[in-house]
C-alpha positions as CSV (number, residue, x, y, z in Angstrom):
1,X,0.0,0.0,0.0
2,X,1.1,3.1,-1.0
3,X,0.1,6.6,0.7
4,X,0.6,9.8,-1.2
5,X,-0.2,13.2,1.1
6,X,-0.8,16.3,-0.4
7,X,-1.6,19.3,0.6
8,X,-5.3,20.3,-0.8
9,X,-8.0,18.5,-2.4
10,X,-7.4,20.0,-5.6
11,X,-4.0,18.4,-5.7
12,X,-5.7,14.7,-5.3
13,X,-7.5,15.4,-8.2
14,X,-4.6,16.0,-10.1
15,X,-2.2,13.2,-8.3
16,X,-5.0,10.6,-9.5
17,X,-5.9,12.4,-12.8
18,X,-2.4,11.6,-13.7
19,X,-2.7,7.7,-12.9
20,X,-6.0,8.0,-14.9
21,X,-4.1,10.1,-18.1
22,X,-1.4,7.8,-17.9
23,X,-3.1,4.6,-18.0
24,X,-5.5,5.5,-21.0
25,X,-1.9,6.1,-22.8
26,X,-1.1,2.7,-22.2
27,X,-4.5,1.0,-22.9
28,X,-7.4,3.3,-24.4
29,X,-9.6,0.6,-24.0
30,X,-8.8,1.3,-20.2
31,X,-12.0,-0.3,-17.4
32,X,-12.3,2.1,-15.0
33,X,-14.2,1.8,-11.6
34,X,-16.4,4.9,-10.5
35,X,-17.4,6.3,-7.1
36,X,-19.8,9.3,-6.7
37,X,-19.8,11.2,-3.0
38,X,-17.7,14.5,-2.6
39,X,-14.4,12.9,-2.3
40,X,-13.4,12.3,-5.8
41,X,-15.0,15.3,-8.0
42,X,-12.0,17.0,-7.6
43,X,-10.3,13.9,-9.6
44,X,-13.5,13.9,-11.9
45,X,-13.0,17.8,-12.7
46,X,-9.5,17.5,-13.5
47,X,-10.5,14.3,-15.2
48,X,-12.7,17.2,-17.4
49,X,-10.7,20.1,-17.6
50,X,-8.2,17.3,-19.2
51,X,-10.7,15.8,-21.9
52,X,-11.9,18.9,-23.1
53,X,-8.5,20.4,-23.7
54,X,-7.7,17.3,-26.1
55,X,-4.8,15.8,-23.6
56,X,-7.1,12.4,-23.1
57,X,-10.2,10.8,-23.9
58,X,-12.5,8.1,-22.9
59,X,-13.9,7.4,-26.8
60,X,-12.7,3.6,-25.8
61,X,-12.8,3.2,-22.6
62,X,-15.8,1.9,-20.3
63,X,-16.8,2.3,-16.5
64,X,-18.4,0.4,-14.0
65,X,-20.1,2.1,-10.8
66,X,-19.9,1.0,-7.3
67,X,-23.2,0.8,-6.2
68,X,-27.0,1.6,-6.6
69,X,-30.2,2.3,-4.9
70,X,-32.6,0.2,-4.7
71,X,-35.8,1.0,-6.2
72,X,-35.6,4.4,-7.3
73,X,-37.0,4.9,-11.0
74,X,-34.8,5.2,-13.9
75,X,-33.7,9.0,-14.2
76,X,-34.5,9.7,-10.9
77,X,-31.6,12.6,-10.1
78,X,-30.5,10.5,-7.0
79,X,-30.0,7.5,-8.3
80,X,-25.5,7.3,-8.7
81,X,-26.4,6.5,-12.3
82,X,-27.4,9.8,-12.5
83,X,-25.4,11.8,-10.2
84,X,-22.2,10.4,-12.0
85,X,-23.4,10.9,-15.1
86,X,-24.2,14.9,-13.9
87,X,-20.7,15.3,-12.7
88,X,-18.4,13.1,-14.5
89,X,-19.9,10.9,-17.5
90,X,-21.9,12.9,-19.3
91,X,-19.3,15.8,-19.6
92,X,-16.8,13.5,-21.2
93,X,-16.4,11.2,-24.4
94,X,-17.9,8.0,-23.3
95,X,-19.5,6.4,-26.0
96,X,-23.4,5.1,-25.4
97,X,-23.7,2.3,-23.6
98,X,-20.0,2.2,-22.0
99,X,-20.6,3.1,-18.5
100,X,-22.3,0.2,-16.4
101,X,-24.4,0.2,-13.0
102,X,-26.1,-2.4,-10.8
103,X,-29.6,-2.7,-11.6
104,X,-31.7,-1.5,-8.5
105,X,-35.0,-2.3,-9.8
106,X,-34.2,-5.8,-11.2
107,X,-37.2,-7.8,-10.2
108,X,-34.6,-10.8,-9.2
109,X,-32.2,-8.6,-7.1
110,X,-29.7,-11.3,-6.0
111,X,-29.4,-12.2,-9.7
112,X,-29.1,-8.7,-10.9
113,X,-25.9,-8.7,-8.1
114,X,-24.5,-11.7,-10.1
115,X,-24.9,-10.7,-13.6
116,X,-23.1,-7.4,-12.5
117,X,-20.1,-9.7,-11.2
118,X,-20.5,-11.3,-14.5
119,X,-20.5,-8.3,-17.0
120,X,-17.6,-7.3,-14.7
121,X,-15.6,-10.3,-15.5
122,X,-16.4,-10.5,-19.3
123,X,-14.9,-6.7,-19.3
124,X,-11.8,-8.5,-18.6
125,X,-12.4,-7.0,-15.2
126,X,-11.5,-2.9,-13.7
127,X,-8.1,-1.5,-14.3
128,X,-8.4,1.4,-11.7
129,X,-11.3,1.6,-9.2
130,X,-11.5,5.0,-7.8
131,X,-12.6,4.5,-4.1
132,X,-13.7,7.2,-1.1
133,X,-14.4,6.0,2.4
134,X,-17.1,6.7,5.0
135,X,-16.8,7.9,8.4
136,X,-17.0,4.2,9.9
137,X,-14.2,2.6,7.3
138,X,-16.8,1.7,4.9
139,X,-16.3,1.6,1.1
140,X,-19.2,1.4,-1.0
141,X,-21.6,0.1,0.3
142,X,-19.9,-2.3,2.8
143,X,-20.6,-0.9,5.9
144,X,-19.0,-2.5,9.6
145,X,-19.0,-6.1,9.4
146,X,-19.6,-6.7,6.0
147,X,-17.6,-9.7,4.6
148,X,-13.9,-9.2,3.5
149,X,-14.6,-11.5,0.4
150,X,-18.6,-10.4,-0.3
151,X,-19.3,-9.9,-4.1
152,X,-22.5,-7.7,-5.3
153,X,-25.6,-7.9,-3.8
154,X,-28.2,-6.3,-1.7
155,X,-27.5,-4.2,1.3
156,X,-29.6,-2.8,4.1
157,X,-28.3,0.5,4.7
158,X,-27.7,2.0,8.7
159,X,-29.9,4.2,10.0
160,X,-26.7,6.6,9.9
161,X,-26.3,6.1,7.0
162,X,-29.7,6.9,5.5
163,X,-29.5,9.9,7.9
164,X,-26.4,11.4,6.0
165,X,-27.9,10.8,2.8
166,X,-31.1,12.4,3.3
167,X,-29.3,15.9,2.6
168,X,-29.6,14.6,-0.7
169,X,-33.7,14.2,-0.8
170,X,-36.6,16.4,0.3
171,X,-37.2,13.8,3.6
172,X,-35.7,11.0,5.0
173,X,-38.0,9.2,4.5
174,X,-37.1,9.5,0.6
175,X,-34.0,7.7,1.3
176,X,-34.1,4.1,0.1
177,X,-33.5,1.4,2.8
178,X,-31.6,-0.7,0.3
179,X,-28.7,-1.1,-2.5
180,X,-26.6,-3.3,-4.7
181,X,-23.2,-2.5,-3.9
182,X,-20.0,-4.2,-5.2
183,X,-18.7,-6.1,-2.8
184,X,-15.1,-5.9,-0.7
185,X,-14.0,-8.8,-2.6
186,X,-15.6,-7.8,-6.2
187,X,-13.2,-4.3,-5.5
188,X,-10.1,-5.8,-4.4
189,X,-10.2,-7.8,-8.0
190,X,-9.6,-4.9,-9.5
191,X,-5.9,-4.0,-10.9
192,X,-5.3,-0.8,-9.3
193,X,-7.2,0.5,-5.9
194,X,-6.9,4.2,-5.5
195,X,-8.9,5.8,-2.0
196,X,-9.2,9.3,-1.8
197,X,-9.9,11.2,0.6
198,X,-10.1,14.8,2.6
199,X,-10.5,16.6,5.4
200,X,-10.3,16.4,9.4
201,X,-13.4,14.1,9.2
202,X,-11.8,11.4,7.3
203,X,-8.9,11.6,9.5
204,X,-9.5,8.7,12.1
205,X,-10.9,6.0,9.3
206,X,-7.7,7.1,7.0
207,X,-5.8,6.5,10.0
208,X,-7.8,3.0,10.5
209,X,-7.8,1.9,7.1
210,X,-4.2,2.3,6.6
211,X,-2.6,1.7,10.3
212,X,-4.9,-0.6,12.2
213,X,-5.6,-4.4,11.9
214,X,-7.1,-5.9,8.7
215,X,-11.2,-5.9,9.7
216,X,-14.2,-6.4,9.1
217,X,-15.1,-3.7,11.1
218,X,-13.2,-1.3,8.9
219,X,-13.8,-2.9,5.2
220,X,-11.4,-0.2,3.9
221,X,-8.8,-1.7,6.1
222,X,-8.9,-4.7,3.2
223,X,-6.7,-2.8,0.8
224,X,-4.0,-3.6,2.9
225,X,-4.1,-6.7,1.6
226,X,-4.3,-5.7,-2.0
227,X,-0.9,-5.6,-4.1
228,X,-1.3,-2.1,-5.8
229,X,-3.5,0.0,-3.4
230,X,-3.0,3.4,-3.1
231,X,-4.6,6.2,-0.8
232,X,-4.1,9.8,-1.7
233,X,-4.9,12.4,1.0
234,X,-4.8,15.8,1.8
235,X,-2.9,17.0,4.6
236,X,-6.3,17.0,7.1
237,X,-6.9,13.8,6.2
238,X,-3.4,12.8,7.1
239,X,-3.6,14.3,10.2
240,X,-3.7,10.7,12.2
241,X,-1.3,9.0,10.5
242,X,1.3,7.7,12.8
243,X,3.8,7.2,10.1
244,X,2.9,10.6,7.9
245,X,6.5,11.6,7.0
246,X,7.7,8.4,5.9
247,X,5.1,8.2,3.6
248,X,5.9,12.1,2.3
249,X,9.5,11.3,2.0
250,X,9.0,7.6,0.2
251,X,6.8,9.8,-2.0
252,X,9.5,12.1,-2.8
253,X,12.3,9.7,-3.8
254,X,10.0,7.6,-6.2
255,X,11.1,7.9,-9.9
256,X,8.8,9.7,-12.5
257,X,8.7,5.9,-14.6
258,X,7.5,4.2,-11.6
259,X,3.9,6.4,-11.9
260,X,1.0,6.0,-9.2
């Protein structure tokens, strides 16, 4: 695992914007995974700002989401399918039809979690999966507990968690109780993990995630255990990591080839 600090979140964007530009230079056909939440748009506007001055393009490539409600109707403006296409997808070259999401009003939800493993693995399976993490360690979907080698499928979400959605609705009540998230074994498959994160609040989990024991308890604590994970931070993020300056000067010394 490699930890990159730096010092705002307009400098993640770029730091991961980079690993993006540099693998669609290597493979146009590139599989990237998408998160929505605050904590990557600033990799998403870079990711933008970089298409639309020329410097790269996503003609080829094709995406897969994280996660879904379930039960919201198509086009509804908070279902992810439609908050990433409003801040990332739609305001770059994808072609139709090359950005993927879990179908959250499949009548047969548990086989709707396995054909989304399945189109995953006939993609030839994600090249970079851009990750954020919650307050409690979660990614996705997988909150506390969840299983370390779970695949997609239904979730109930947390009371807490529904309650720091709602922002997002006109009630609570709005909030769906349910999703179809990729699971914590369906995201460490991919080939590349890359967790961003920023501010004092993500602090402690960073700290978790990175420092503490592989959990359950703290699913993001998994990519420990993944061979090319990478968490990118900005310095208030950072702010509880024990071993901060070793990761700022290993950071320092790497060699422009050896990329993200």
């Amino acid at each position: 695992m490699e930890v990159v600090i730096v010092p705002t979140a307009a400098d993640i964007g770029v730091v991961v914007a980079d690993a993006v530009s540099a693998l669609l230079a290597r493979r146009a056909d590139a599989v990237l995974g998408l998160a929505t939440g605050s904590s990557p748009l600033p990799v998403y506007d870079e990711l933008i700002r970089r298409c639309r001055s020329g410097s790269i393009s996503f003609a080829h490539a094709s995406a897969f989401l994280l996660d879904e409600y379930v039960g919201l109707p198509a086009g509804h403006p908070q279902s992810y399918r439609e908050v990433i296409e409003s801040a990332f997808t739609g305001r770059v070259d994808f072609a139709p039809g090359a950005v993927h999401g879990p179908d959250g009003n499949a009548a047969d939800l548990s086989a709707a979690g396995a054909d989304y493993e399945e189109a995953i693995i006939a993609a030839r399976g994600i090249d970079l999966q851009l990750l954020g993490i919650g307050a409690d360690g979660h990614i996705a979907f997988n909150e506390p507990g969840s299983s370390l080698g779970s695949t997609t499928r239904i979730k109930s979400l947390t009371s807490a968690t529904r309650e720091a959605n709602a922002r997002f609705f006109a009630h609570l009540d709005d909030v769906p109780h349910h999703v179809l998230t990729q699971g914590v074994g369906t995201i460490l498959r991919a080939r590349h993990l890359v967790l961003v994160a920023a501010g004092a609040d993500k602090a402690a989990p960073v700290a978790a995630a990175v420092e503490g024991p592989v959990t359950s308890m703290v699913p993001a604590s998994a990519l420990q255990l993944h061979r090319h994970a990478t968490i990118v931070v900005d310095e208030s993020a950072a702010a509880q990591l024990r071993l901060a300056d070793y990761y700022r000067e290993a950071f320092a010394g790497k060699s422009v080839w050896q990329g993200l």
